[in-house]
Every structure is written in C-alpha cells, then in structure tokens.
Z-matrix of the N, CA and C atoms (Angstrom, degrees):
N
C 1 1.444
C 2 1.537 1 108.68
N 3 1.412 2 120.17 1 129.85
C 4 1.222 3 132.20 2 -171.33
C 5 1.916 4 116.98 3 -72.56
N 6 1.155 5 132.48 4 110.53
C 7 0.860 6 114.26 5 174.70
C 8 1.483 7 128.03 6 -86.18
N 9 1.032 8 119.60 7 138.22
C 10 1.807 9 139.22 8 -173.19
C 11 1.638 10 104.05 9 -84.65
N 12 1.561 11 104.98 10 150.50
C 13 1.552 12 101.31 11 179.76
C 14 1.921 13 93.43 12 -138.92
N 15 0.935 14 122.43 13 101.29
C 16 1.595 15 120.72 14 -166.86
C 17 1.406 16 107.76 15 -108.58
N 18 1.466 17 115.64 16 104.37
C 19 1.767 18 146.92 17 -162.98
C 20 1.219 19 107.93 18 -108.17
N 21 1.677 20 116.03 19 155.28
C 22 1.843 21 93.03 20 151.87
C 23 1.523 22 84.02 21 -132.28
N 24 1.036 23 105.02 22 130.50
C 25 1.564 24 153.96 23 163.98
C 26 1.870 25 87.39 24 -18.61
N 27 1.401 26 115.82 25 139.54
C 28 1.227 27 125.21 26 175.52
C 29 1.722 28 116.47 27 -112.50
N 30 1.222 29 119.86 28 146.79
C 31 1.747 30 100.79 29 -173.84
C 32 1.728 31 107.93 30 -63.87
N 33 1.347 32 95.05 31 139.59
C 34 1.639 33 89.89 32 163.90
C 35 1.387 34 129.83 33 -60.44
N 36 0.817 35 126.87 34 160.14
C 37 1.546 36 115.47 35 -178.34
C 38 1.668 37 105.17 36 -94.22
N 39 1.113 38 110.81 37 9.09
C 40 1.714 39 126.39 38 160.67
C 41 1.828 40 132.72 39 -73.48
N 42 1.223 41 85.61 40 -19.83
C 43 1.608 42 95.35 41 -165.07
C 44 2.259 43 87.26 42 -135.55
N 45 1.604 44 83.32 43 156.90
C 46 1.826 45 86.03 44 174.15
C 47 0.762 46 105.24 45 -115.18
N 48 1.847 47 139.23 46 -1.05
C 49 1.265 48 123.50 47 -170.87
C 50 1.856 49 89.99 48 -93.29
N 51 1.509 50 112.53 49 -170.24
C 52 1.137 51 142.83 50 -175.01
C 53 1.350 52 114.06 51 -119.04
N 54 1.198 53 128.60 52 32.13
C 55 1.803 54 141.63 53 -156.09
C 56 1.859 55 84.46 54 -100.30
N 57 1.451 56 91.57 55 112.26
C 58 2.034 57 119.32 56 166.76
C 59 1.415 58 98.77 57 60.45
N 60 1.364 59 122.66 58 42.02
C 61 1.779 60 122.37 59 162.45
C 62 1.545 61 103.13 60 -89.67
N 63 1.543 62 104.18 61 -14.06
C 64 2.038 63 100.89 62 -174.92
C 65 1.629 64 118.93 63 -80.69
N 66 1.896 65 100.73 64 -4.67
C 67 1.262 66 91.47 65 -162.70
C 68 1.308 67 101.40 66 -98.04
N 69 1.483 68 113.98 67 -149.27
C 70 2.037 69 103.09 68 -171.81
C 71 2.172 70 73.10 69 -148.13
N 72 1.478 71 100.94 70 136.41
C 73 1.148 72 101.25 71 154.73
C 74 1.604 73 115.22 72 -136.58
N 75 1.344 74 102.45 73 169.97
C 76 1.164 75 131.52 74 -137.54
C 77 2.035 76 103.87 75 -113.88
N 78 0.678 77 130.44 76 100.21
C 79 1.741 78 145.13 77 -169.21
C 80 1.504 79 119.39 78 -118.42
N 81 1.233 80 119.41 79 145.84
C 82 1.348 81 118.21 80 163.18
C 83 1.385 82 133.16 81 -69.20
N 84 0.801 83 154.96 82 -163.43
C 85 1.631 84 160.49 83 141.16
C 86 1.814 85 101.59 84 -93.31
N 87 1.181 86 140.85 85 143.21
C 88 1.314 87 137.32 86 164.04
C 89 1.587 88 106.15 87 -67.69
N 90 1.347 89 105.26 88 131.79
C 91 1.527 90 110.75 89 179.09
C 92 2.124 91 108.13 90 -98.72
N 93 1.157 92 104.57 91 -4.17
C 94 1.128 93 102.61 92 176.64
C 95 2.024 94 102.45 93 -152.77
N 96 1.454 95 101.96 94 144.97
C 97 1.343 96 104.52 95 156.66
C 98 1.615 97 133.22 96 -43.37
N 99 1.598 98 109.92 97 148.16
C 100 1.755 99 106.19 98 177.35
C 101 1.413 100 99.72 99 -83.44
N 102 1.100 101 127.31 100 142.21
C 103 1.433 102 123.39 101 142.40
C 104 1.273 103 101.03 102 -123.11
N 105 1.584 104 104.24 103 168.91
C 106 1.767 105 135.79 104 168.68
C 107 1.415 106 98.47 105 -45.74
N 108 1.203 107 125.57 106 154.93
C 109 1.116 108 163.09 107 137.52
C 110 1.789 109 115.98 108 -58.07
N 111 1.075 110 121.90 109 118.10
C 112 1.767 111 119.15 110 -177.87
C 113 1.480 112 94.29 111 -77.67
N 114 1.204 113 152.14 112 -52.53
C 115 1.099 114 147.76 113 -178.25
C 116 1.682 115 128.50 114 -46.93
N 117 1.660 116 93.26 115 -65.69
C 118 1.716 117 104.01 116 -174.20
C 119 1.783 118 106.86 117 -103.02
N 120 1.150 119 102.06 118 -22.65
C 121 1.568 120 112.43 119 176.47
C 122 1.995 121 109.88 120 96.65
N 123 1.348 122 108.52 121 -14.18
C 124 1.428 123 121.49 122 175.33
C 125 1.707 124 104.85 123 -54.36
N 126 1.531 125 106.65 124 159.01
C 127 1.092 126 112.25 125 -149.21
C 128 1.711 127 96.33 126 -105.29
N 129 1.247 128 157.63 127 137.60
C 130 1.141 129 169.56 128 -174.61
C 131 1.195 130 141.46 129 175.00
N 132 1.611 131 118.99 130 169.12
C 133 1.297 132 114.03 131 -162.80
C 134 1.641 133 103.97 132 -144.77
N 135 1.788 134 121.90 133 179.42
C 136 1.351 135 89.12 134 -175.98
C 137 1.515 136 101.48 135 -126.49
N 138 1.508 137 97.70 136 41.32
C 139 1.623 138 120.76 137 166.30
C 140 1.462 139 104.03 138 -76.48
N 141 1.485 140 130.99 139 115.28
C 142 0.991 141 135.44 140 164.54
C 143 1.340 142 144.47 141 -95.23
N 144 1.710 143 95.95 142 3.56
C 145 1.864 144 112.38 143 178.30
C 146 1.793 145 88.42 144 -76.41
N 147 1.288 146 131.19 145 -21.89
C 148 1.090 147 123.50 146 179.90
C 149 1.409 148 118.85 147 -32.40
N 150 1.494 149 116.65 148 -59.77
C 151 1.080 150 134.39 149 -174.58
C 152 1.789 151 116.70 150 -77.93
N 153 1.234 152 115.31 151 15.10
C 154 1.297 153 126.90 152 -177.44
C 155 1.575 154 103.09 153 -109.06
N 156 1.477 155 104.08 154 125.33
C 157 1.846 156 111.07 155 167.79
C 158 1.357 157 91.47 156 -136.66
N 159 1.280 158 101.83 157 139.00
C 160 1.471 159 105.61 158 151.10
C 161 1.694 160 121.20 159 -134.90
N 162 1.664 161 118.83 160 138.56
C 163 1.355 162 120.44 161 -171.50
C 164 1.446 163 100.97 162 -90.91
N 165 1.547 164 122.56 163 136.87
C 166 1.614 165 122.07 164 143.34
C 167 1.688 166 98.31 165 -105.94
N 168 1.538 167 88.64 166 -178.22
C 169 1.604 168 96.66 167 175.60
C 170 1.487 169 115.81 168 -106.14
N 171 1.243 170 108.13 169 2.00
C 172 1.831 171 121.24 170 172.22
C 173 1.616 172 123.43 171 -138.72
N 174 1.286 173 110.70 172 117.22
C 175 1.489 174 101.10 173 176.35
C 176 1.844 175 126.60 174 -58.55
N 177 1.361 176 109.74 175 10.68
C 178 1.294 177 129.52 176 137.34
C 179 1.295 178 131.33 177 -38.79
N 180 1.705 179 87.72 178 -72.53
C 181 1.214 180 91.72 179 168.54
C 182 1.468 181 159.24 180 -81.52
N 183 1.573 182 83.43 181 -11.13
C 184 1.939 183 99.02 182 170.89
C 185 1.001 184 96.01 183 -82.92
N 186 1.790 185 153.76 184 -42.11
C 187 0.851 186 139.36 185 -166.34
C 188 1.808 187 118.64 186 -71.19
N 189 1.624 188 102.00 187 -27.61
C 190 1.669 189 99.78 188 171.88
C 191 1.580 190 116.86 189 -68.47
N 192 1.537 191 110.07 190 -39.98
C 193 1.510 192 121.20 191 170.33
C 194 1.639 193 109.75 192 -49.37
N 195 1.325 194 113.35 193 -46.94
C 196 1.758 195 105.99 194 178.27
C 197 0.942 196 88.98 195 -47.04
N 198 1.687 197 137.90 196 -86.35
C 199 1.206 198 142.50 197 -75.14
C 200 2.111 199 74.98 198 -106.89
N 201 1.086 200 109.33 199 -43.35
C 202 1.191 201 94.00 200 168.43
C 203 1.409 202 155.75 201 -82.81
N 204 1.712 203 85.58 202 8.86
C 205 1.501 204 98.88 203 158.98
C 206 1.070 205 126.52 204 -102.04
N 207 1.454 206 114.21 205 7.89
C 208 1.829 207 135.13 206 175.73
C 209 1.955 208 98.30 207 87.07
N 210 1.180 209 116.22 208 -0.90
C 211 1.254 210 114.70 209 -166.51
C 212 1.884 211 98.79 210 -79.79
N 213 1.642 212 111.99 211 149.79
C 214 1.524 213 113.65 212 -167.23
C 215 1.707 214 81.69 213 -110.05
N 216 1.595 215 92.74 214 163.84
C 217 1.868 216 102.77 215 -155.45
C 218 1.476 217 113.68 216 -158.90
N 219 1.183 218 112.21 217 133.94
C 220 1.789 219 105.04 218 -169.77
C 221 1.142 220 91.34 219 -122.25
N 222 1.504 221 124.53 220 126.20
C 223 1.272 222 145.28 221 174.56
C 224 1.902 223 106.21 222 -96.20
N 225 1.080 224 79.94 223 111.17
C 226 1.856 225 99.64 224 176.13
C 227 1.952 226 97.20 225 -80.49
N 228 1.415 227 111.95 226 132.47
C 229 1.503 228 89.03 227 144.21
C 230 1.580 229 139.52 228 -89.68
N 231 1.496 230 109.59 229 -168.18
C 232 0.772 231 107.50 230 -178.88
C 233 1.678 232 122.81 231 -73.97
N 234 1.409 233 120.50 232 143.45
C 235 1.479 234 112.97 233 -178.04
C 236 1.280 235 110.81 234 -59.58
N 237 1.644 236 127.91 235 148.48
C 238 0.716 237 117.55 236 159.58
C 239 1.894 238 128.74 237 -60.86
N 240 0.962 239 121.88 238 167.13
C 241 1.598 240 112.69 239 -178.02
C 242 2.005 241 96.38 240 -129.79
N 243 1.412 242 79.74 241 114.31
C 244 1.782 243 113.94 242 164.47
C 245 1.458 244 99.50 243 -86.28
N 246 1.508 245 84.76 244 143.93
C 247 1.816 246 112.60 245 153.89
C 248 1.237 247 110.73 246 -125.96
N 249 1.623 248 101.90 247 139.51
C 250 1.658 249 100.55 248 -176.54
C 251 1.542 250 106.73 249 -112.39
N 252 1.266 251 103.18 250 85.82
C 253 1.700 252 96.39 251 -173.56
C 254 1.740 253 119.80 252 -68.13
N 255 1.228 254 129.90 253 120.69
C 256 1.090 255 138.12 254 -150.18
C 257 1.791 256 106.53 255 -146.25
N 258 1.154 257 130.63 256 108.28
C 259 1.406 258 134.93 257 178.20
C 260 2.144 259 104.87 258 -70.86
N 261 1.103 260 108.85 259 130.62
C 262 1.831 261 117.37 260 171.74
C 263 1.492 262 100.78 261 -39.75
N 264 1.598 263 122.03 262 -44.58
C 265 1.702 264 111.64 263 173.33
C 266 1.311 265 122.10 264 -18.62
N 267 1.801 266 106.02 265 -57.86
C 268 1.385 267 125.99 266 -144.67
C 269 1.500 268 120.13 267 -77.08
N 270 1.622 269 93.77 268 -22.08
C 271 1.662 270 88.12 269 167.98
C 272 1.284 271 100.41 270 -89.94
N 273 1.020 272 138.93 271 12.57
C 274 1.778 273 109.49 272 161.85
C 275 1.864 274 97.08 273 -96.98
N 276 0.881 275 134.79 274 22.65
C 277 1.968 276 125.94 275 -172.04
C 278 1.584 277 97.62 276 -90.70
C-alpha cells in the first residue's frame, strides 16, 4: 500500500507573488532508493508514483481522495507564516 504525504506547497523564495501556495498537494513517499544510472550517471529509480502530484484546494480533500483510494497518508500542516519586520536602516548596522 502506497503511502501519501499531503503538504501545501510554501512560496519559493524565487518568486514574490503567492500563485498555488493555497492549495494542498498530494505526493508519494519513495518506495525504493535513487541510484546512478551506468550509462548517463543521473540519479533514478524505477518507482514511478515518484513522478505523480496531485493538487486539491482543501486538505479535506486530498485526504478524502486517499482514503478512497485505500492509500495511507500523513498530512503535514500548514507552515506557520512569519513576518520579518525589518526597517532599510538595518542592513547598513
């Protein structure tokens, strides 16, 4: 039985907007180790839920979708969200 890991996605620290941080997605656990590749040297496995995400818009709802695919699932919450209030002064101190 596949285990589920159901997150919601945090902003990157790449981008400033907040575009799909509201939703909760839905991931596997790796069922097997990566190794190298003898050929290209890249790292892989021939676990293929790897490559499976899926988004809802409520951790409701990924969690009813496990439960109805018989799949078991660890629901992380959500991070809390800090502000670091900081005046332009302070990086010059």
């Amino acid at each position: 039985m596949p285990t589920a890991r159901i997150f919601q996605r945090v902003k990157s620290s790449m981008q400033s907007g907040r575009a799909n941080t509201d939703r909760w997605q839905l991931e596997f656990e790796p069922a097997e180790a990566k190794r190298p590749d003898p050929l290209t040297g890249w790292a892989g496995s021939g676990d293929t839920r790897d490559q499976v995400r899926l988004s809802f818009p409520t951790a409701e709802a990924a969690v009813a979708y496990a439960d109805k695919q018989g799949w078991a699932h660890v629901l992380q919450p959500a991070p809390a969200a800090t502000l670091k209030l900081q005046a332009y002064a302070d990086n010059f101190k």
